[in-house]
C-alpha positions in Angstrom: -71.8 2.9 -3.3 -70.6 5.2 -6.0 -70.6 8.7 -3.4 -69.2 6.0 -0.6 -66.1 4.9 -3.2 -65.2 8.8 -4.2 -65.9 10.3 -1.1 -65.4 8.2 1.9 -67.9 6.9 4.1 -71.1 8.1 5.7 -71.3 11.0 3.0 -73.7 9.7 1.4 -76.0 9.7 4.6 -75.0 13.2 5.3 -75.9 14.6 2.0 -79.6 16.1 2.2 -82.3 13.9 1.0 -82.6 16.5 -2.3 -79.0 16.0 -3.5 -79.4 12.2 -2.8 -82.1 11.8 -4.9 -80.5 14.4 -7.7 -77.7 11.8 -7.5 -79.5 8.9 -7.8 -81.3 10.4 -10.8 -78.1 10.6 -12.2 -76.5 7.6 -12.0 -77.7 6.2 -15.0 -76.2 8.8 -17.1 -73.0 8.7 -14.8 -72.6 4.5 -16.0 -72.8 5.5 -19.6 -70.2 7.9 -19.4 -68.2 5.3 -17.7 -68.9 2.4 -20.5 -68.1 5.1 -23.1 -64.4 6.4 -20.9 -63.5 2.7 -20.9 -64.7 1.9 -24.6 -62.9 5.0 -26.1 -59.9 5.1 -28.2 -58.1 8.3 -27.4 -54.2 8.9 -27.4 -52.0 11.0 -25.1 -51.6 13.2 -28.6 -55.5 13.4 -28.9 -55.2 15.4 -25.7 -52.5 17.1 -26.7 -53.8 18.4 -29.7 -57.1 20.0 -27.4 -56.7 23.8 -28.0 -59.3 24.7 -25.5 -58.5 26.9 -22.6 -58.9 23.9 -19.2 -59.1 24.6 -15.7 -58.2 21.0 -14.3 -58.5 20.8 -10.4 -58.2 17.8 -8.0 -58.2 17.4 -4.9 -55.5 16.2 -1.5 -58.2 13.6 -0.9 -59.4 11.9 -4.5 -59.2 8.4 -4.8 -54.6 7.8 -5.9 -56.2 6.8 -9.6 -57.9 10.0 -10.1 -55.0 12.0 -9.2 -52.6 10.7 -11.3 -55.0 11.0 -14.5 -55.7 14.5 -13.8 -51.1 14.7 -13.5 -51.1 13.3 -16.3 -53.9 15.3 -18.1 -51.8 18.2 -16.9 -49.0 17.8 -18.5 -50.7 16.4 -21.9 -52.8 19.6 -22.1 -51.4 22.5 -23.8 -53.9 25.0 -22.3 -54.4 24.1 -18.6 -54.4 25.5 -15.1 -53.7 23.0 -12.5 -55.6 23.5 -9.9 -55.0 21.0 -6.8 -57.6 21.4 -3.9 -56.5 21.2 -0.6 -58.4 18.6 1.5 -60.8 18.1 -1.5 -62.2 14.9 -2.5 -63.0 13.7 -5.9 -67.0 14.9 -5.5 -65.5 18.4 -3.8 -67.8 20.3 -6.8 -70.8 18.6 -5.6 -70.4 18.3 -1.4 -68.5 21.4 -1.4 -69.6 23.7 -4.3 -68.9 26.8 -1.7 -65.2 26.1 -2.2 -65.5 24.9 -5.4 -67.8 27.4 -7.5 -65.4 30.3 -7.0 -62.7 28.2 -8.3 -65.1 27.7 -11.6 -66.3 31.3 -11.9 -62.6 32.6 -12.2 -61.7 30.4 -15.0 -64.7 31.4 -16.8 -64.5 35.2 -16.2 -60.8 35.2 -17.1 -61.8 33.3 -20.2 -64.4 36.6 -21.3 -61.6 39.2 -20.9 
């Protein structure tokens, strides 16, 4: 249900039968994070106040309540690169990490300069 919600349907059964299981191992730690996102008490000036170098990317095809925290995100960060990914969806890193991996690599490389 979870790959079905952020990336449409039949992905999930497209997906090789390694990455579904990798994903299923995951999914406990993935409902944690969720209990602790929606437990937290952070403020737009928490965010604000991050002085960390942030390459924030999302993409054309993420669900509309994704996209508008990473706008938002964008313009509360003061160190950020907005990166928006045409025709990704919000699991683009996982079903397509040979668009997506470049995208990381940059930011990381620019970082060591």
């Amino acid at each position: 249900m979870f790959i079905k919600y952020w990336s449409g349907e039949g992905v999930w059964q497209r997906l090789p039968a390694k990455r579904q299981k990798r994903f299923a191992d995951l999914m406990p730690k993935v409902a944690a994070e969720f209990e602790s996102i929606l437990f937290a008490d952070v403020s737009a000036e928490s965010f604000a106040r991050m002085n960390i170098p942030v390459r924030l990317m999302c993409g054309t095809r993420t669900r509309a309540a994704a996209a508008r925290t990473s706008e938002i995100l964008a313009h509360l960060l003061p160190d950020v690169v907005y990166v928006v990914v045409e025709g990704g969806d919000h699991m683009a890193p996982t079903t397509q990490p040979d668009r997506l991996n470049p995208l990381f690599a940059e930011h990381v490389l620019s970082r060591l300069e």
